[in-house]
N, C-alpha and C positions, 0 to 999 in steps of 0.2 A: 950865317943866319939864312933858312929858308925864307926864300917870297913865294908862296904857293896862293896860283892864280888861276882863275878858269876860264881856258881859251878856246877860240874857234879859230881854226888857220885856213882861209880861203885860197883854191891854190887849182890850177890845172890840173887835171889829172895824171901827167905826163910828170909831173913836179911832186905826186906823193911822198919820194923815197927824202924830198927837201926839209918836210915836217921834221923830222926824227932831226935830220943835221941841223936844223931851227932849235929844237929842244936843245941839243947838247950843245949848240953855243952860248945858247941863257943859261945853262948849266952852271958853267964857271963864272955868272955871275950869283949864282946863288937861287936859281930859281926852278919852282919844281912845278912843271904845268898840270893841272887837267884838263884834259884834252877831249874838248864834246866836234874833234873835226870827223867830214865824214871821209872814208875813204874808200877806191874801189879794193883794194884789199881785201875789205871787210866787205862783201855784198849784201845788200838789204833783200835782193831779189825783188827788189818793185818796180814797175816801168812805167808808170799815169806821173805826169810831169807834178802835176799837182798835189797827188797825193807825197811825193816824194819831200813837195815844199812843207806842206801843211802837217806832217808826221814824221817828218828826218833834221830837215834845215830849221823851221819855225824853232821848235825846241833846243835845239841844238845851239844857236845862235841865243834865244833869248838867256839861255841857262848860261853862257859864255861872258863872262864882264868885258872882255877885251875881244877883239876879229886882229887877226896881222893875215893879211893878203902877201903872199909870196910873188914877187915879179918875175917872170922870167920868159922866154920866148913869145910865146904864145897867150901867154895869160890873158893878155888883150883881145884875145878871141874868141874869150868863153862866155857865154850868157848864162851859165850857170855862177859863176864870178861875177858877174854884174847884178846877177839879182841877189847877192848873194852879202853883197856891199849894201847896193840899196834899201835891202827889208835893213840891214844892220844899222844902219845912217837912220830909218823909220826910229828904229826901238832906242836911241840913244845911247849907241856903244861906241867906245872910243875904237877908232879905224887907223889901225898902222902899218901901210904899204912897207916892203920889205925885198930887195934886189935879193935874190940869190947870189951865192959867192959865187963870181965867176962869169955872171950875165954883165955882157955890154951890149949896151946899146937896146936894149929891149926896153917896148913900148909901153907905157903906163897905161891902164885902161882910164877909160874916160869917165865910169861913175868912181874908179881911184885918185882920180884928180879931183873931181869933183865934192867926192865927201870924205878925204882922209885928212886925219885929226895930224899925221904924219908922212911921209917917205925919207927913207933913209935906205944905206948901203947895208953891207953883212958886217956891222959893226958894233959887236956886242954893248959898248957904252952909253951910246944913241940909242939905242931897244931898249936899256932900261931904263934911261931917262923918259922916254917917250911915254914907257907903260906908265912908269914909277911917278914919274915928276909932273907930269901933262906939259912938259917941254915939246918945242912946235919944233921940231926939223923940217925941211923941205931944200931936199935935195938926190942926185943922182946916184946912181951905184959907185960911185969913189968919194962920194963926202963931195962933193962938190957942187954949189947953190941951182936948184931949177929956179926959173922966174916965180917970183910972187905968186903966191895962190892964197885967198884969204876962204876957208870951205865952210860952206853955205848949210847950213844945220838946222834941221827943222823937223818936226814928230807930226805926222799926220793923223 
């Protein structure tokens, strides 16, 4: 049985080619995304920061039921990732952090700890609980517990 669901995957740019391997592992649990993420693949050609939020990410995001933020090196260094969590946390979408297979030790950002509904490893069963169930994981990229985080939810 299809679960077709409409996502936005927040993710590093460096991390693009991680989306696709994201898809084909909900794959095999039965899921078939649409996908409002942006990519530089796809160039919009625009460069006013703003205009970028206000006519690329706003829509993009609101139109999305679910955000899964991809972790991986760097990700904690992008402020297009952070603002990108926070309008999502505004608009009331469920936020589920998500280790790339393969990342250790990389750093969670701080509006990801902040307002994620989840984190979990590259572990298809958890993903779709997360999405499916509103089951709370909160843990590292091997299934293994981070400290307590109880995320702070609120619509401006």
């Amino acid at each position: 049985m299809s679960k077709t669901i409409n996502l936005f995957v927040s993710h590093k740019g460096e991390d693009e080619s991680k989306i696709e391997d994201f898809k084909n592992l909900m794959r095999q649990k039965g899921y078939d995304f649409r996908d409002s993420s942006i990519k530089e693949s796809e160039p919009n050609r625009a460069n006013n920061e703003e205009y970028i939020k206000s006519q690329y990410l706003k829509p993009a995001i609101d139109w999305a039921g679910t955000m899964v933020v991809l972790i991986g090196e760097n990700t904690y260094k992008s402020e297009w990732v952070k603002w990108e969590i926070e309008y999502a946390m505004k608009t009331g979408k469920k936020i589920i952090g998500v280790f790339i297979s393969g990342e250790k030790d990389a750093t969670i950002p701080d509006s990801l700890q902040d307002y994620a509904d989840s984190i979990v490893g590259w572990n298809s069963e958890k993903i779709d609980e997360a999405i499916r169930n509103d089951k709370t994981f909160w843990e590292d990229e091997d299934g293994k517990p981070l400290p307590p985080n109880s995320p702070y939810r609120y619509t401006c």
